[in-house]
C-alpha positions as a Markdown table, in Angstrom:
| # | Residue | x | y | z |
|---|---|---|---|---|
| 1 | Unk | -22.1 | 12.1 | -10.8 |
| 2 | Unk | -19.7 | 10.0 | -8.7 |
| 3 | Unk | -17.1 | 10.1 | -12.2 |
| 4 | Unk | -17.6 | 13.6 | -12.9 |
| 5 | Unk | -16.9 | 14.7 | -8.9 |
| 6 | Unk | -13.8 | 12.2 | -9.4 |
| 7 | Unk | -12.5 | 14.2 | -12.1 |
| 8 | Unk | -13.2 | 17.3 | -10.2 |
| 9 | Unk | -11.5 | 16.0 | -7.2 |
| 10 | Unk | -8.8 | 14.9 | -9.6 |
| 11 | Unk | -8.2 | 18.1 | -11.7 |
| 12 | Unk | -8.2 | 19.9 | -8.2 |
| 13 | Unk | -5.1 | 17.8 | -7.1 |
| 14 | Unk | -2.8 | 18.4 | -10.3 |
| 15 | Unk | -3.6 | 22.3 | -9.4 |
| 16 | Unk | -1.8 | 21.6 | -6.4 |
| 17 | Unk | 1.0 | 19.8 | -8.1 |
| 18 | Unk | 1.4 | 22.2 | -10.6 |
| 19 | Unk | 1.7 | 25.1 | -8.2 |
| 20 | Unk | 4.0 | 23.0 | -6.2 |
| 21 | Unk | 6.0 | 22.9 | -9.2 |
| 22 | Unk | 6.2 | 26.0 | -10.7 |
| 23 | Unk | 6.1 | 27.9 | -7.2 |
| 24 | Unk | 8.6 | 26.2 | -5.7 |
| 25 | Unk | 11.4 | 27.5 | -2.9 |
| 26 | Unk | 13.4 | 24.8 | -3.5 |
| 27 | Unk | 14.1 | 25.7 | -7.4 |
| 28 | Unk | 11.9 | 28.4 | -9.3 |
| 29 | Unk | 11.6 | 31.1 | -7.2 |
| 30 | Unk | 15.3 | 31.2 | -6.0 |
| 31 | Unk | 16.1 | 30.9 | -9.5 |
| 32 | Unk | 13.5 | 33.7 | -10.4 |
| 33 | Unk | 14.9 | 35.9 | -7.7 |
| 34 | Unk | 18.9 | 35.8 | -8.2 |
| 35 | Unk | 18.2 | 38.1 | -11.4 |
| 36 | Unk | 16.3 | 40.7 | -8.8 |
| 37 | Unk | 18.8 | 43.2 | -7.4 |
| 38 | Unk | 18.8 | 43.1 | -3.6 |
| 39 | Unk | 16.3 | 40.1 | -3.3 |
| 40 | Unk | 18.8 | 37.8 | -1.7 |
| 41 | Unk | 17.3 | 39.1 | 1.8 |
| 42 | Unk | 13.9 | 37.2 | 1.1 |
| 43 | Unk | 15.7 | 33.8 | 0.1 |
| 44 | Unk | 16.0 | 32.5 | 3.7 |
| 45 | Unk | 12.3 | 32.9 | 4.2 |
| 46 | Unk | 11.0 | 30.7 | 0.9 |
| 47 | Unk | 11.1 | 27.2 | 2.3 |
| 48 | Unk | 9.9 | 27.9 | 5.4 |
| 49 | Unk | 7.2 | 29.9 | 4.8 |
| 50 | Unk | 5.9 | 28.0 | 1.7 |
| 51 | Unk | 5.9 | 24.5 | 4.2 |
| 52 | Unk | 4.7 | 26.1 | 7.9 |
| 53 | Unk | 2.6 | 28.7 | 6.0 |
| 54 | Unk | 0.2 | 26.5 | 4.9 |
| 55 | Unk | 0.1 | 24.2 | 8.0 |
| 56 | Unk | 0.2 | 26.1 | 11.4 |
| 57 | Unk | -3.2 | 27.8 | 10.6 |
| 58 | Unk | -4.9 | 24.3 | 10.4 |
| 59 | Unk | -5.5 | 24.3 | 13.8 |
| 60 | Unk | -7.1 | 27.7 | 13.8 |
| 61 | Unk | -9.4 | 26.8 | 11.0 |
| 62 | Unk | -10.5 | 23.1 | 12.5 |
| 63 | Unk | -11.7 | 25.6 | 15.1 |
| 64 | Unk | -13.5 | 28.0 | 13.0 |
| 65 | Unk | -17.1 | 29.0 | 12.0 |
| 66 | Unk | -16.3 | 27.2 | 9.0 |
| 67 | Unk | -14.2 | 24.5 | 10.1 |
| 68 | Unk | -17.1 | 23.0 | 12.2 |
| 69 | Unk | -19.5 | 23.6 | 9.1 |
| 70 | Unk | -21.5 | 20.8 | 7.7 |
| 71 | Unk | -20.3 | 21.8 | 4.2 |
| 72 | Unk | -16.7 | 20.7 | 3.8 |
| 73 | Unk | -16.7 | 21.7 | 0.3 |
| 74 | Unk | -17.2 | 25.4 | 1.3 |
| 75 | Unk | -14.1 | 25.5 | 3.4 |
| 76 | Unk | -12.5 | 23.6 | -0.1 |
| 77 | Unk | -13.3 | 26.2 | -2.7 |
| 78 | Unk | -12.5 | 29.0 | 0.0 |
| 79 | Unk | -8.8 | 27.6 | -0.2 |
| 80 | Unk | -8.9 | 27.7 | -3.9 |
| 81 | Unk | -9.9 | 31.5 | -4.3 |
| 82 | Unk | -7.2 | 32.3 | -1.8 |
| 83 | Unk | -4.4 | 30.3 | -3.5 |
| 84 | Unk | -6.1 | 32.3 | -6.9 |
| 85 | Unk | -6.0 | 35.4 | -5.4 |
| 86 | Unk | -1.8 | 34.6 | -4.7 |
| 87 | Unk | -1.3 | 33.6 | -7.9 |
| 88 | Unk | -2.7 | 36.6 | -8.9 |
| 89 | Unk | -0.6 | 38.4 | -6.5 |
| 90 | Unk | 2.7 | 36.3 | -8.2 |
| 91 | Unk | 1.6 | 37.6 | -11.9 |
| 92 | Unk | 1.3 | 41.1 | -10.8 |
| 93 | Unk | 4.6 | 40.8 | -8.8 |
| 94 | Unk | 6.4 | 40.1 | -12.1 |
| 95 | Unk | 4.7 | 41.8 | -14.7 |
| 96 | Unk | 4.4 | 45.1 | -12.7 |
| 97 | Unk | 6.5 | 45.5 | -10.1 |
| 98 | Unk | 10.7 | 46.1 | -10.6 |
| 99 | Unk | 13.7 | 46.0 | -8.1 |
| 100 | Unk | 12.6 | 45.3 | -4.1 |
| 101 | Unk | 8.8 | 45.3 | -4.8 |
| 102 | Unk | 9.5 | 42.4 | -6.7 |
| 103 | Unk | 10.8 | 40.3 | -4.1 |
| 104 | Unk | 8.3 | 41.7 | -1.3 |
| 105 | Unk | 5.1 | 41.1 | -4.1 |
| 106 | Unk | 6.8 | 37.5 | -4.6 |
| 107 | Unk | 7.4 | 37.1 | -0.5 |
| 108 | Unk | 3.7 | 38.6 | 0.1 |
| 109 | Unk | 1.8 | 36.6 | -2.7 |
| 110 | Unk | 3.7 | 32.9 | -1.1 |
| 111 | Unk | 2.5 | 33.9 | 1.7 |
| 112 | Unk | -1.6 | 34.2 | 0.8 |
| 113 | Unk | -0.7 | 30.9 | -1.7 |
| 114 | Unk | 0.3 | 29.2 | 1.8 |
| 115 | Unk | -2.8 | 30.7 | 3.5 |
| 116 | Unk | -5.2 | 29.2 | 0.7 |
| 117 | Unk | -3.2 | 25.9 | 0.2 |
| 118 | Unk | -3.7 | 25.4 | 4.8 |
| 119 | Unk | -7.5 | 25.5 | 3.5 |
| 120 | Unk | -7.8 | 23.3 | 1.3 |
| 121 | Unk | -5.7 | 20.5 | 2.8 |
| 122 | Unk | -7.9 | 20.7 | 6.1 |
| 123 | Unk | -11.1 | 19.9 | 3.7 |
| 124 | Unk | -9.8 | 18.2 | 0.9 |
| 125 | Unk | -8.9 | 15.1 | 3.0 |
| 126 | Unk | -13.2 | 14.4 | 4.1 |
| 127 | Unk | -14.2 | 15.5 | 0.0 |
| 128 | Unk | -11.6 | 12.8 | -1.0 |
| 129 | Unk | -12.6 | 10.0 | 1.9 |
| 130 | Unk | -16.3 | 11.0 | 0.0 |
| 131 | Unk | -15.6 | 10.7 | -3.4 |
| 132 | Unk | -12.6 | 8.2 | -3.4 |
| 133 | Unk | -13.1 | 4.0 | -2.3 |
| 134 | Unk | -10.8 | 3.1 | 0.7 |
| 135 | Unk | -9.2 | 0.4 | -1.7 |
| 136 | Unk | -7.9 | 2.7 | -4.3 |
| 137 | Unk | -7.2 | 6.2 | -2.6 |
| 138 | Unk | -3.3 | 5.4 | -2.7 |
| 139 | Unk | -3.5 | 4.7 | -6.6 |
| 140 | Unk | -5.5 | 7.9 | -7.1 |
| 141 | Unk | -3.0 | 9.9 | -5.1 |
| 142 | Unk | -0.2 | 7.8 | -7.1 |
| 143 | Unk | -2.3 | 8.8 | -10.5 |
| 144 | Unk | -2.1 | 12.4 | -9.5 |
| 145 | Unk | 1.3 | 12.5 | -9.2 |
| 146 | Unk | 2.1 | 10.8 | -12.1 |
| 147 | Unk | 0.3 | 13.2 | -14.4 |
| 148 | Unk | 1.7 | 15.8 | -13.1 |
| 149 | Unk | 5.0 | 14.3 | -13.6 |
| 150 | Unk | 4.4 | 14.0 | -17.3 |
| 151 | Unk | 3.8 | 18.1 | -17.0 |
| 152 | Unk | 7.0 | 18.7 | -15.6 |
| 153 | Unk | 8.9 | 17.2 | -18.0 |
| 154 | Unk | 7.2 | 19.1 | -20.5 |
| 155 | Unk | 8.1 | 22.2 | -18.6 |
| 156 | Unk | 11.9 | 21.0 | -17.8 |
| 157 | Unk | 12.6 | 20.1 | -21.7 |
| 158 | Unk | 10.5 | 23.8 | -22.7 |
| 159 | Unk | 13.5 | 25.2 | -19.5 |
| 160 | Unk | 16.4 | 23.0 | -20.8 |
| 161 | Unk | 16.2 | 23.8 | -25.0 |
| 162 | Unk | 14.5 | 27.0 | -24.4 |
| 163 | Unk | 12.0 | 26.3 | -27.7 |
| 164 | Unk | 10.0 | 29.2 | -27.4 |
| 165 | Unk | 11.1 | 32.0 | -24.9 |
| 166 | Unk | 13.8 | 32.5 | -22.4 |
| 167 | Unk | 13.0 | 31.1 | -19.0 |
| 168 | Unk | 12.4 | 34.1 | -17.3 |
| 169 | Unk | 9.6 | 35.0 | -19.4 |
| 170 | Unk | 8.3 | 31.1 | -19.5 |
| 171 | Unk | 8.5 | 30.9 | -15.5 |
| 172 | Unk | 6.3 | 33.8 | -15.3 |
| 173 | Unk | 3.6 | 33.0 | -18.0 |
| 174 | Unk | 3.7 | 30.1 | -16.4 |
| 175 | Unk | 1.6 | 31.8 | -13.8 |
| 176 | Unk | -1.1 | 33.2 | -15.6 |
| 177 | Unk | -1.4 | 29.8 | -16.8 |
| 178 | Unk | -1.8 | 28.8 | -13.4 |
| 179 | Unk | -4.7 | 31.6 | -12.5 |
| 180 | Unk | -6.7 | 30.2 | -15.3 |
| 181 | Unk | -6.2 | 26.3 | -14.6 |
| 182 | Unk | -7.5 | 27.0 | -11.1 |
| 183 | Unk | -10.5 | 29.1 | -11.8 |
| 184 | Unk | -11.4 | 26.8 | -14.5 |
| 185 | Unk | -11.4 | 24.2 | -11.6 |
| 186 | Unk | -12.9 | 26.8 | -9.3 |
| 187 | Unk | -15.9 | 27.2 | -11.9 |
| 188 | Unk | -16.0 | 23.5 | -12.1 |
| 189 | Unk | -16.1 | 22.3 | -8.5 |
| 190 | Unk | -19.6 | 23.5 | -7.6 |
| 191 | Unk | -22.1 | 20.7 | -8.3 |
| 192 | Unk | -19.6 | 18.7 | -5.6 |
| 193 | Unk | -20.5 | 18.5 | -2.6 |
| 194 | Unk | -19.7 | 16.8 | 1.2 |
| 195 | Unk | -21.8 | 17.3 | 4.4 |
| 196 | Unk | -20.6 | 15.7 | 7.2 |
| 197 | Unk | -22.4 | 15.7 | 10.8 |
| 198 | Unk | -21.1 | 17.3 | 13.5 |
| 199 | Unk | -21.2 | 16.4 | 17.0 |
| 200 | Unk | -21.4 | 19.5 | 19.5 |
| 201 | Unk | -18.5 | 19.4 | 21.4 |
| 202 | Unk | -16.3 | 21.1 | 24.3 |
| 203 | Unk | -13.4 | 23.0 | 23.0 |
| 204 | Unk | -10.4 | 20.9 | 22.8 |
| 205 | Unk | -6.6 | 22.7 | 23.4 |
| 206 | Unk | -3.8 | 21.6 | 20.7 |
| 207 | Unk | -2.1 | 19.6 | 23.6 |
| 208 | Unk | -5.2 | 18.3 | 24.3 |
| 209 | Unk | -5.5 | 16.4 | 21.1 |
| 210 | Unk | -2.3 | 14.7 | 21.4 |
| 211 | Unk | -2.7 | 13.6 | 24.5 |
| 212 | Unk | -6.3 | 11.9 | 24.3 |
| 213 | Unk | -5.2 | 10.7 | 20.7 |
| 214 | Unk | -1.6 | 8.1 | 21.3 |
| 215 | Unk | -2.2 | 7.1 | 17.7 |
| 216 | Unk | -1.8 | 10.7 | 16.5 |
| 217 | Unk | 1.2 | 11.5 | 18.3 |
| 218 | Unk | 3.1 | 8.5 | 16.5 |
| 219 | Unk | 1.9 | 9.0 | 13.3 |
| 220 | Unk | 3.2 | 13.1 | 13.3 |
| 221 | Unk | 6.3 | 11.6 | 15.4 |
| 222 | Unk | 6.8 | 9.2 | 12.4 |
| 223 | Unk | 5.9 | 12.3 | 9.8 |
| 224 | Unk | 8.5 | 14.6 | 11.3 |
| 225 | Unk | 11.1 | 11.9 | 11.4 |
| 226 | Unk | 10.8 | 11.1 | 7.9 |
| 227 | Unk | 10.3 | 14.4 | 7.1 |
| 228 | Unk | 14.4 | 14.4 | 6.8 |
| 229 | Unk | 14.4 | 12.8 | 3.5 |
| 230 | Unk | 12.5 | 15.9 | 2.1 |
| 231 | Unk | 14.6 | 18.6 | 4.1 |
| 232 | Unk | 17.6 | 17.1 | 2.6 |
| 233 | Unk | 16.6 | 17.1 | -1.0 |
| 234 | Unk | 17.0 | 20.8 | -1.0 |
| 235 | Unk | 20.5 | 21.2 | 0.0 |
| 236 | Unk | 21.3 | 18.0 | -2.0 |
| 237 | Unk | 19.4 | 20.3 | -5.6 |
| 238 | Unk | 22.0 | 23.0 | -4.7 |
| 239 | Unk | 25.2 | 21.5 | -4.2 |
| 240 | Unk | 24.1 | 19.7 | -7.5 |
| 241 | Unk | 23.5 | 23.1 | -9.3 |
| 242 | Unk | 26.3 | 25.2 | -7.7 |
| 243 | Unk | 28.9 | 22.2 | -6.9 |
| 244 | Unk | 28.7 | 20.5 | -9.7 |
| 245 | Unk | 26.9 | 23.1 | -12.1 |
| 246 | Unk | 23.9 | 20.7 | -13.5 |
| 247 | Unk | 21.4 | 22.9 | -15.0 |
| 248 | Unk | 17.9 | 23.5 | -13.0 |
| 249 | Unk | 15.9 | 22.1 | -16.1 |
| 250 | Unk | 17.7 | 18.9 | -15.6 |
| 251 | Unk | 16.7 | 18.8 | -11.8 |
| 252 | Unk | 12.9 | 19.6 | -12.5 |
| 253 | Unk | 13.3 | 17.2 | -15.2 |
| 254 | Unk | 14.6 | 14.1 | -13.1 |
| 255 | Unk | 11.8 | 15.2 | -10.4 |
| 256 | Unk | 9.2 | 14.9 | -13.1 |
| 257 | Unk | 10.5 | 10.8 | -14.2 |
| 258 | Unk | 9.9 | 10.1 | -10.8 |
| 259 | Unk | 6.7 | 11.3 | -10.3 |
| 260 | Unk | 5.9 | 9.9 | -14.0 |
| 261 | Unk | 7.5 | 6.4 | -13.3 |
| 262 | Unk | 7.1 | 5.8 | -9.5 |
| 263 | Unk | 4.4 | 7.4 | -8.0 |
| 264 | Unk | 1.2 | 5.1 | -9.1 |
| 265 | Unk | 3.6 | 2.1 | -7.9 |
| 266 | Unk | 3.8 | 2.9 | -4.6 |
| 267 | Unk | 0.3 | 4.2 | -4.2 |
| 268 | Unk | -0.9 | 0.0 | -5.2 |
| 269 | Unk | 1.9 | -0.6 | -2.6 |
| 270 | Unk | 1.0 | 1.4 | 0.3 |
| 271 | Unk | -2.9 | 0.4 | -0.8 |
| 272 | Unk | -2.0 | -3.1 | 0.2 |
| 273 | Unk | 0.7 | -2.4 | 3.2 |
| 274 | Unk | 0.8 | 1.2 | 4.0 |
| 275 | Unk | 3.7 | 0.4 | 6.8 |
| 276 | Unk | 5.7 | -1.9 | 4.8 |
| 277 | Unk | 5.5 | 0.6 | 2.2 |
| 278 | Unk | 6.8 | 3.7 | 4.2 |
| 279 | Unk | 9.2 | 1.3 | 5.2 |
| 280 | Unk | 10.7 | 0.6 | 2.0 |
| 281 | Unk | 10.5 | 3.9 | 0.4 |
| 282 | Unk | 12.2 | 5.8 | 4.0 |
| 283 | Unk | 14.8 | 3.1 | 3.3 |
| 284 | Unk | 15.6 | 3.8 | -0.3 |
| 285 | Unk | 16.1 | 7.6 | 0.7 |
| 286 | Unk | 18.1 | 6.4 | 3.7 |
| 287 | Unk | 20.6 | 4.3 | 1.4 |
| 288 | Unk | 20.7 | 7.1 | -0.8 |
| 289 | Unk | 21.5 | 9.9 | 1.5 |
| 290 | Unk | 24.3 | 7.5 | 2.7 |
| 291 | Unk | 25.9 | 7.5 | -0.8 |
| 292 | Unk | 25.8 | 11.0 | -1.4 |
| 293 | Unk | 27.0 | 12.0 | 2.2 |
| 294 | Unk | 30.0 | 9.6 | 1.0 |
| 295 | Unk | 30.6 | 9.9 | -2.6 |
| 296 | Unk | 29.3 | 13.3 | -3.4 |
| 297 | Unk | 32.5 | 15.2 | -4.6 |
| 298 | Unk | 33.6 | 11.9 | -6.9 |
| 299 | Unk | 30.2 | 10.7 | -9.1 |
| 300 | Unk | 29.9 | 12.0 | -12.5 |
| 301 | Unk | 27.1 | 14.3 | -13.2 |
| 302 | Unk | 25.1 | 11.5 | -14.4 |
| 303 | Unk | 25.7 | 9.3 | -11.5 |
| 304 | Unk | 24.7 | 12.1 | -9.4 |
| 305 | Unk | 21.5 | 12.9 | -11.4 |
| 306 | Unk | 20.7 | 8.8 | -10.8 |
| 307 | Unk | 20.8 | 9.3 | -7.2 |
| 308 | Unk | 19.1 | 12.1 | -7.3 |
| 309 | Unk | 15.7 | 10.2 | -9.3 |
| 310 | Unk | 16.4 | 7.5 | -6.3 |
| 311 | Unk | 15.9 | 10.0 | -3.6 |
| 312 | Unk | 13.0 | 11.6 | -5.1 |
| 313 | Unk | 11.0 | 8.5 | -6.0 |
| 314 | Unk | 12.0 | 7.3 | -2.5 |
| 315 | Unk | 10.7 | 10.2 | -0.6 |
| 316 | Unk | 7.4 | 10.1 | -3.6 |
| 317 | Unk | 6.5 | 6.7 | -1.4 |
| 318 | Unk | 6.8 | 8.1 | 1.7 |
| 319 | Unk | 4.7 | 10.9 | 0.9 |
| 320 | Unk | 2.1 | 8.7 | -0.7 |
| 321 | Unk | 2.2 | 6.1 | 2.0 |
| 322 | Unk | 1.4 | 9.0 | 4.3 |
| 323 | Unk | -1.5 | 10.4 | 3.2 |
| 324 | Unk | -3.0 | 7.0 | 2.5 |
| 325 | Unk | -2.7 | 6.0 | 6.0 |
| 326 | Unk | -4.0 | 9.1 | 7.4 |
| 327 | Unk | -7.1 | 8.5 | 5.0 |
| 328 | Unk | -7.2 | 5.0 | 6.3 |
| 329 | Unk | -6.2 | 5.2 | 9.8 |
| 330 | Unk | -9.1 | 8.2 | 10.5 |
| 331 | Unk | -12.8 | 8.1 | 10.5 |
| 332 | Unk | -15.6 | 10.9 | 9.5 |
| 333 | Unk | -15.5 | 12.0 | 13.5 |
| 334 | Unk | -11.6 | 12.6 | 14.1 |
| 335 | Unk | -10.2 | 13.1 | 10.3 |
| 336 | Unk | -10.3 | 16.5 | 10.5 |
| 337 | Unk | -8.8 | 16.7 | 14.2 |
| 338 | Unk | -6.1 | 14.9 | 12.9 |
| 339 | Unk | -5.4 | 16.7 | 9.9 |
| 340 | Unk | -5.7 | 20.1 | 12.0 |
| 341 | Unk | -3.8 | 19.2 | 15.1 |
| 342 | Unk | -1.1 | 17.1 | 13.1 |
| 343 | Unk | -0.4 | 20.1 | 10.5 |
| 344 | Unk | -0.2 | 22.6 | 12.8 |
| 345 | Unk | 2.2 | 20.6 | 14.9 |
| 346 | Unk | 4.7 | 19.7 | 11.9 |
| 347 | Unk | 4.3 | 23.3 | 10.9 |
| 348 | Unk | 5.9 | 24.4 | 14.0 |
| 349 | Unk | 8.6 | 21.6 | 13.6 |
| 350 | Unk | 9.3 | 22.8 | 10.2 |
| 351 | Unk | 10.4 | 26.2 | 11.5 |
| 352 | Unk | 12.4 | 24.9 | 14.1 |
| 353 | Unk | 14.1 | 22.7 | 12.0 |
| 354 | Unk | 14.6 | 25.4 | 9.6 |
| 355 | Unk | 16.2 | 27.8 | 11.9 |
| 356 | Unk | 18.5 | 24.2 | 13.4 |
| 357 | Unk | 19.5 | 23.0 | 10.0 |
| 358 | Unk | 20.3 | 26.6 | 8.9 |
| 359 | Unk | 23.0 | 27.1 | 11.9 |
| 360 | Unk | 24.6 | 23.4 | 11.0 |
| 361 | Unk | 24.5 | 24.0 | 7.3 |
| 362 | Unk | 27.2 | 27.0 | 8.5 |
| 363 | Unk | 28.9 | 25.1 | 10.3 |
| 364 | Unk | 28.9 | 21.5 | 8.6 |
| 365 | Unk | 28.0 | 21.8 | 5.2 |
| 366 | Unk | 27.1 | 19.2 | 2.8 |
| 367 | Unk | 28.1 | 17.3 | 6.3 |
| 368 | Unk | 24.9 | 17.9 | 7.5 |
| 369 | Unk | 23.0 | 14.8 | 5.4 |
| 370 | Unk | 24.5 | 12.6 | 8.4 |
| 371 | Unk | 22.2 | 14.5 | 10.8 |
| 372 | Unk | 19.6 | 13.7 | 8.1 |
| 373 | Unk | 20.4 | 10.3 | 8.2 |
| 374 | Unk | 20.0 | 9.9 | 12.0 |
| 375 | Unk | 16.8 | 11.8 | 12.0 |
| 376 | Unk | 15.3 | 9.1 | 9.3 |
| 377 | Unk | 16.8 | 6.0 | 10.8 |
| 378 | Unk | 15.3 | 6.4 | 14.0 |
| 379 | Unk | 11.9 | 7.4 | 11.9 |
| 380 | Unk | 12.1 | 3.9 | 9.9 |
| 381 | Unk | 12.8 | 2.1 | 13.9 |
| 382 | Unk | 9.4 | 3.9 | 14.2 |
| 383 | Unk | 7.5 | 2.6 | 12.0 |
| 384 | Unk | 7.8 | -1.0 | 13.8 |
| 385 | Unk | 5.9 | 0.7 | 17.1 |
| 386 | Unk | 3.7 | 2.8 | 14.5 |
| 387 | Unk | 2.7 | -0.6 | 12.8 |
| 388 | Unk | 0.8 | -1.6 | 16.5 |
| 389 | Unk | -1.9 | 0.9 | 17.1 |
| 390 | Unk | -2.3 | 1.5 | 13.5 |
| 391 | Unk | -2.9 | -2.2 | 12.3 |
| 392 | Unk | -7.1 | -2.2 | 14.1 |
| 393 | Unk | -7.5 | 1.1 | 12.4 |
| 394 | Unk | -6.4 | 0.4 | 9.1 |
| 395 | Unk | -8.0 | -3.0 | 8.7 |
| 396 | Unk | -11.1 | -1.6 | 10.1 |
């Protein structure tokens, strides 16, 4: 049983992958919507919504009748019939709809996707402290995304020769592939289960939380400052497509290598020294973002696809090292405040930082990967008073 809820667990996490993939503001749904006349209003409105929309409700459902259920796996499969029912949403949108409803079906259907995707990260992170040994969560988390690596490069080869249909048409079958990969794993998930105790307690504010938890304000201090590596990657995927005119299949392939090639790596890392770890991978993406803030306009298209694998397999260990040290760091009794409060925060900072980097990127241009680089250098400096609090809690 403990194998088959494994693969369950597994299968559930590559649904998530694959959606981030193909539903992605940073490349397919831009690209989806610049042959839609008069969608250009909704572009602003992808990334942000995609990131905050499926954090800022955490809080709300930590709070809930079902958020303080003994079931965790309930609140789970609820956040897997929502994302269904916006990938449902995304299919009809496409196949259905023409001009404006298009882009407000696409807007609309990200926005339940987000909605469903808030649910199952609030739950997914007890089912996986369940089903998943402390020793080895990084290297499942580092399988995941190495699997779904291997899929995207399938995907970016099918984009980049176009073998069997133009990519219009593939990007949207590719979401009725989606629907039936997630019920399947829908159907599939019900003999898994995870009860957890809990305690009666008095209602807790949002500030509340951070100020009777020190170790939770530097580790979403630390997430939010390394967060820059990740904002930057999107601005860096455009200049690279309208700059220097490198096809998108070529950027989805790159981002599949590194998930293929790096991710299980640093999950063994960041399994042994989660710190060091985040350290070493926040410092790749640093170097990196130096040498494109420098060299941008005079590297060859390959050189500049090389730096671009760099920052992504950089930003890949940050990412993994994260959520292993959450996972390590918490306990049954305050995982799921953490995930909640955390989320909700870093939701918030993602729209701020959206509206802030939108007025510089005006103004400044590709200029603005120096404010990037600030952000994560002072998020690396971190880490060293980080390291302190954390070092009881993830030994214990």
């Amino acid at each position: 049983m403990a194998k088959k809820s494994q693969f369950i667990l597994f299968l559930a996490q590559i649904n998530n992958k694959l959606i981030d993939l193909l539903v992605s503001p940073k490349t397919t749904l831009p690209w989806l919507l610049n042959s839609v006349p008069g969608a250009g209003w909704v572009l602003p409105f992808l990334a942000p919504l995609r990131e905050s929309g499926s954090m800022l409700p955490q809080w709300w459902i930590k709070r809930s009748a079902i958020g303080t259920h003994q079931r965790r796996d309930y609140g789970w499969r609820l956040g897997m019939v929502i994302q269904l029912l916006g990938l449902l949403g995304f299919c009809f949108s496409v196949f259905f709809t023409s001009g404006s409803f298009v882009a407000a079906g696409l807007l609309m259907s990200l926005a339940v996707l987000s909605a469903g995707r808030a649910f199952t990260s609030v739950f997914s992170k007890d089912i996986q402290a369940e089903y998943v040994a402390k020793r080895v969560r990084g290297r499942f988390t580092g399988l995941v995304s190495t699997v779904s690596g291997g899929l995207s490069i399938g995907l970016a080869l099918l984009l980049i020769t176009g073998l069997f249909m133009e990519n219009r048409s593939m990007v949207a079958w590719s979401f009725v592939f989606l629907c039936g990969v997630v019920a399947c794993t829908l159907l599939l998930s019900f003999p898994l289960t995870c009860k957890r105790e809990i305690e009666q307690q008095q209602p807790t504010s949002l500030l509340a939380q951070f100020q009777e938890n020190p170790l939770l304000t530097h580790m979403v201090l630390s997430r939010c400052l390394l967060l820059h590596a990740m904002l930057a990657i999107p601005f860096i995927g455009s200049s690279l497509g309208a700059e220097q005119g490198i096809n998108i299949g070529w950027l989805i392939l790159v981002s599949g290598i590194a998930s293929l090639t790096a991710s299980y790596i640093w999950g063994v890392f960041s399994d042994r020294e989660v710190i060091k770890t985040l350290a070493l991978s926040a410092s790749l993406c640093l170097v990196v973002l130096w040498i494109f803030a420098v060299f941008l306009q005079s590297l060859s298209q390959s050189m500049l696809l090389g730096g671009f694998y760099l920052l992504l397999v950089g930003y890949d260990g940050v990412r993994i090292g994260r959520k292993t040290l959450l996972l390590n760091a918490t306990t049954d009794d305050n995982r799921l405040a953490f995930v909640g409060a955390g989320n909700t925060f870093v939701g918030v900072f993602l729209l701020v930082s959206g509206g802030v980097l939108s007025v510089l990127y005006t103004y400044l241009g590709t200029q603005i990967m120096w404010y990037m680089l600030l952000c994560l250098m002072f998020g690396i400096v971190h880490l060293f008073k980080l390291n302190k609090p954390l070092q009881g809690a993830v030994s214990a």
